[in-house]
NULUM-97037 format. One record per residue (C-alpha): x negated, y, z; residue in three letters. Coordinates in Angstrom, 2 decimals. Layout:
# residues N
x:X	y:Y	z:Z	filum:ALA
...
***
This chain:
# residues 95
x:-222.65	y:7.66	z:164.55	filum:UNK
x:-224.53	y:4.54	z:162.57	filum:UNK
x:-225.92	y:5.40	z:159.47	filum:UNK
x:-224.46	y:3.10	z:156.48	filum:UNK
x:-227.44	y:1.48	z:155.81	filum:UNK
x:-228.32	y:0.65	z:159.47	filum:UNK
x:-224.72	y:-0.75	z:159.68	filum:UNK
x:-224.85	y:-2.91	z:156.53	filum:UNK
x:-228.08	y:-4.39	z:157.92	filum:UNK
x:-226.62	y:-4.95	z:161.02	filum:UNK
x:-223.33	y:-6.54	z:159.10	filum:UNK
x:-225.92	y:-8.68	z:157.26	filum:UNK
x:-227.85	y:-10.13	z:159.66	filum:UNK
x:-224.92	y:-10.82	z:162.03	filum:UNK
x:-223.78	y:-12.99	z:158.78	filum:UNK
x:-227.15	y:-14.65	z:158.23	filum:UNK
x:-227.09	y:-15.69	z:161.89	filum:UNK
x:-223.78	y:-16.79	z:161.77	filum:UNK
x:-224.55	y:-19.16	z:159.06	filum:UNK
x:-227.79	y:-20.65	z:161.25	filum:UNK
x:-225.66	y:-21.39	z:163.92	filum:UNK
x:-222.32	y:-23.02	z:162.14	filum:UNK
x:-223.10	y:-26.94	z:162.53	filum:UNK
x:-224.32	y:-29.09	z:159.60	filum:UNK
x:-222.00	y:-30.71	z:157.26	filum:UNK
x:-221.72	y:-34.02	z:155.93	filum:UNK
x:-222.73	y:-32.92	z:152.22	filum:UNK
x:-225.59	y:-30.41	z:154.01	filum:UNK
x:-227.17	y:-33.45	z:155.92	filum:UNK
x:-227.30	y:-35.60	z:152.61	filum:UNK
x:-228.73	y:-32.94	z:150.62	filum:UNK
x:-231.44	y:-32.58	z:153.42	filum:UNK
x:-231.97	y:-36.08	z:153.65	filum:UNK
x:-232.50	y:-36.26	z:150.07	filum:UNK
x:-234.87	y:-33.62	z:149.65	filum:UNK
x:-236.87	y:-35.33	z:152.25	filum:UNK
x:-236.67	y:-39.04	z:150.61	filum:UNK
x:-237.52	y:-37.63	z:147.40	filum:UNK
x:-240.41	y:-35.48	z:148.86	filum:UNK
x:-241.43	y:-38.66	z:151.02	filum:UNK
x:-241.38	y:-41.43	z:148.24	filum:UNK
x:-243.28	y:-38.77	z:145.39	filum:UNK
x:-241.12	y:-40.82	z:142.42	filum:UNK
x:-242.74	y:-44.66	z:144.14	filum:UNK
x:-239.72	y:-45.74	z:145.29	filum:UNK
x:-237.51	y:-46.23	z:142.26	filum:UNK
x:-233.37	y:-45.42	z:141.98	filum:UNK
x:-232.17	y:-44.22	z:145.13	filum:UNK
x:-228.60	y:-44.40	z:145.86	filum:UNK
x:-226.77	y:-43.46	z:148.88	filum:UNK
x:-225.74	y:-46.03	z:151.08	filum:UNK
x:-223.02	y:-44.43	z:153.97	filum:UNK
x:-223.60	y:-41.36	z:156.13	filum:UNK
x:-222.90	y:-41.01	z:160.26	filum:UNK
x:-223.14	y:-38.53	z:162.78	filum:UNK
x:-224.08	y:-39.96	z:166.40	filum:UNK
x:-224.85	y:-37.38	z:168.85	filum:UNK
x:-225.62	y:-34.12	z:167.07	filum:UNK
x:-227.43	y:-35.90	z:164.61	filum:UNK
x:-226.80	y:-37.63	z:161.16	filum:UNK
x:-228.34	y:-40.45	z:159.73	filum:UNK
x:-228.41	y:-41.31	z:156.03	filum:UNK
x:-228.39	y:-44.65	z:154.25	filum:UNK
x:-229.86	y:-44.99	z:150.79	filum:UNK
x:-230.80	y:-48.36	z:148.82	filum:UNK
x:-233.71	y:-48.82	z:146.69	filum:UNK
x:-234.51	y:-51.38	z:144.97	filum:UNK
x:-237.05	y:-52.60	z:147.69	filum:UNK
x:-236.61	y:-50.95	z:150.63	filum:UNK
x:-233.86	y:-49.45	z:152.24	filum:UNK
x:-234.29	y:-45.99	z:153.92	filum:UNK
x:-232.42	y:-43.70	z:156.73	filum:UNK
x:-233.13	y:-40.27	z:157.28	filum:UNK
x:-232.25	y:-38.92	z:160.68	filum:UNK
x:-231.32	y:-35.24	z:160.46	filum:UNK
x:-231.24	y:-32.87	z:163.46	filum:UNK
x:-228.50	y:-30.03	z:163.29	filum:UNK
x:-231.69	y:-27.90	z:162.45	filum:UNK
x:-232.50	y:-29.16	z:159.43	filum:UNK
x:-235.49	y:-30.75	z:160.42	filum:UNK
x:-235.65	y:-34.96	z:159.62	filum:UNK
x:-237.21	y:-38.01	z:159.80	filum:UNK
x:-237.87	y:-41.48	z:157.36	filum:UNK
x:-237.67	y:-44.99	z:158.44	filum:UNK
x:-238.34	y:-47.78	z:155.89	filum:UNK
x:-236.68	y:-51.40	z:156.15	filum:UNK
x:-238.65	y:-53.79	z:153.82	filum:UNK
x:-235.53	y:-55.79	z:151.97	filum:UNK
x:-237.42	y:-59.08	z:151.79	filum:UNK
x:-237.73	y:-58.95	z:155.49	filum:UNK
x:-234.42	y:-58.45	z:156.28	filum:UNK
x:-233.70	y:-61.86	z:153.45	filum:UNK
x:-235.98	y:-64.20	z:155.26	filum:UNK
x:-234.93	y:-63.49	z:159.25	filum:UNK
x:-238.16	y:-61.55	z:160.47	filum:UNK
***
């Protein structure tokens, strides 16, 4: 017979994993990706506004506009992510 308290541990970590494994949702993969901007730009990068959201192959990427740069964060189903910077004057002039 399983003791109660060796079963509720069991019943909670079955439910911990469970969460770990579920995939990411749109709303989860923005809040990562603005955690990350916001950790990445340290308050340098001015208003940032979300731009549009995808998923392409397990992954999302997220859009947001700043006043001179525009940013996507790819985020992995895992949580971890990635910033790439577009220069906005760049993309004006054609180089």
């Amino acid at each position: 017979m399983i003791s109660p308290l060796r079963g509720t541990s069991i019943a909670i970590l079955v439910a911990t994993q469970a969460g770990c494994v579920a995939p990411m949702t749109t709303r989860e993969a923005q809040g990562v990706a603005r955690e990350r901007l916001v950790q990445y730009c340290h308050g340098r990068c001015g208003d940032l506004a979300l731009a549009r959201t995808q998923k392409i192959k397990g992954r999302w990427l997220v859009d947001f506009e700043a006043p001179r740069q525009k940013f996507t964060v790819i985020v992995e189903n895992d949580g971890n992510s990635q910033v790439t910077i577009w220069d906005k004057s760049r993309d004006a002039s054609g180089q």
